[in-house]
C-alpha positions in Angstrom: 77.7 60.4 112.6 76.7 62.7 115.3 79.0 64.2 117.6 77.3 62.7 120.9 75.5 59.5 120.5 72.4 59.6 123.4 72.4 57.9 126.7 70.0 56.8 129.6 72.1 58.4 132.0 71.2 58.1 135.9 71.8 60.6 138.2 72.2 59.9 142.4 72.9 63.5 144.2 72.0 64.4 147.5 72.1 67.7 146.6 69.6 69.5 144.0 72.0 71.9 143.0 74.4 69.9 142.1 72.0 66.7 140.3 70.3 69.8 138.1 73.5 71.0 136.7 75.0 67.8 135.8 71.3 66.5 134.0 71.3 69.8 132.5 74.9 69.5 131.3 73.8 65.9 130.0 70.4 66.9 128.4 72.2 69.7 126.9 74.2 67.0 125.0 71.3 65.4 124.4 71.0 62.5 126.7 68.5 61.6 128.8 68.5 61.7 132.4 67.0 60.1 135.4 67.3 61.7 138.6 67.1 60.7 142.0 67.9 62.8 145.0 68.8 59.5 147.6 70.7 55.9 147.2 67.4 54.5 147.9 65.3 56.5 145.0 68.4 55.4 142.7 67.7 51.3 143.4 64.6 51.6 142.6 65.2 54.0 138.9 67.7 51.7 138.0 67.0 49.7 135.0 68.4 47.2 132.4 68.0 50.4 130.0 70.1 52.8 132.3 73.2 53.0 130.6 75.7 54.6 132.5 75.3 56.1 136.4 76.4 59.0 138.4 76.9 58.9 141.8 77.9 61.5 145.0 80.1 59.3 146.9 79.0 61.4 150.3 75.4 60.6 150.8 73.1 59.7 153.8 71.6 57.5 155.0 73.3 55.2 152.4 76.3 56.3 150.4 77.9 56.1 147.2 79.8 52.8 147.8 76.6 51.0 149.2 75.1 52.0 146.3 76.9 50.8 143.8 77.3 47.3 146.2 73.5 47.5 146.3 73.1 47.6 141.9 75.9 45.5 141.4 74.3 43.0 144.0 71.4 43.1 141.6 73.3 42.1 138.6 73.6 45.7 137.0 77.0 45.6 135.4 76.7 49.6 133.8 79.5 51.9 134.6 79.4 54.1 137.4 81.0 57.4 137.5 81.2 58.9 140.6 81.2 62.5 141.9 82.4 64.0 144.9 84.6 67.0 146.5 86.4 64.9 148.7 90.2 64.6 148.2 90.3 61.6 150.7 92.8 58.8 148.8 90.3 55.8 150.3 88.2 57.0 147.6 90.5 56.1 144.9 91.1 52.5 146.5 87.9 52.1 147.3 86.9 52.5 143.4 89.5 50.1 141.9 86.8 47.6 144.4 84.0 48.7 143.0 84.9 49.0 139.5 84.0 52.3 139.1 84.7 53.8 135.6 86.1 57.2 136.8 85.8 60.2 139.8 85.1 63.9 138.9 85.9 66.4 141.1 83.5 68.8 142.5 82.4 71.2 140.9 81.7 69.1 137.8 83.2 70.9 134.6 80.6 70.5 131.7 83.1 69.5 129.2 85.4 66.8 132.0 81.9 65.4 132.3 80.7 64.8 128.6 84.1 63.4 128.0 83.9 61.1 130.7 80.2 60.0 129.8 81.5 59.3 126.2 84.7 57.3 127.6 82.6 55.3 130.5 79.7 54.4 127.7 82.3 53.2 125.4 84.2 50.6 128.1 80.9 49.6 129.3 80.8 45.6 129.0 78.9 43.6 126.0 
C-alpha cells in the first residue's frame, strides 16, 4: 500500500502565495488540487468529488466561516481544514460550530499539512 493515498483536495486562499504552496505541497504528495483564489470561486468548484477543503479563515468579501455555512448549506458534508495566521481564540470556538476538522497555523509546514490531510480524509463521514 502506498504511503499517501490521492485526494481531490480544494483550495480557498485569498492570497496566491500562500494557495500555490499549499497545492504544491499537496500535488507534491500526489493529490490533486483545485484552486480558487475567493469564497465565491470556491462555491462554485465544490463538488460531490472534492474530498477534503482548505480554507483562509480571513477573506473578503466573504470569509472563511461563511464559507463553509455556504457548502454546508448545500449539503457538502467533506471536512474542512482551515488556515489562517490569526491567534484570535473566537477562531477555535467558532470551529467546534462549524465542524471544522482542524486549524494550521500560518505559515503552513509541509509535513503539519500532509499529516493533517491524511487525518481529516480518514474522519471524513460514510
Amino acid at each position: 500500500m502506498p504511503d499517501t493515498i490521492s485526494h481531490r483536495v480544494l483550495i480557498v486562499e485569498d492570497n496566491d502565495f500562500v494557495r500555490k504552496q499549499i497545492a504544491r505541497f499537496l500535488t507534491d504528495a500526489g493529490h490533486t488540487c483545485v484552486e480558487a483564489s475567493t469564497a465565491d470561486q470556491g462555491i462554485e468548484q465544490m463538488t460531490p468529488n472534492i474530498e477534503i477543503v482548505i480554507v483562509d479563515v480571513r477573506m473578503e468579501p466573504m470569509d472563511g466561516f461563511a464559507f463553509i455555512e455556504a457548502i454546508r448549506g448545500r449539503g457538502f458534508q467533506q471536512p474542512v481544514i482551515l488556515v489562517t495566521g490569526d491567534q484570535n481564540p473566537d477562531i477555535l470556538e467558532k470551529s467546534s460550530r462549524f465542524a471544522v476538522s482542524t486549524i494550521l497555523m500560518k505559515p503552513v509546514q509541509k509535513d503539519r499539512l500532509l499529516a493533517m490531510v491524511a487525518r481529516a480524509v480518514q474522519k471524513r463521514p460514510a
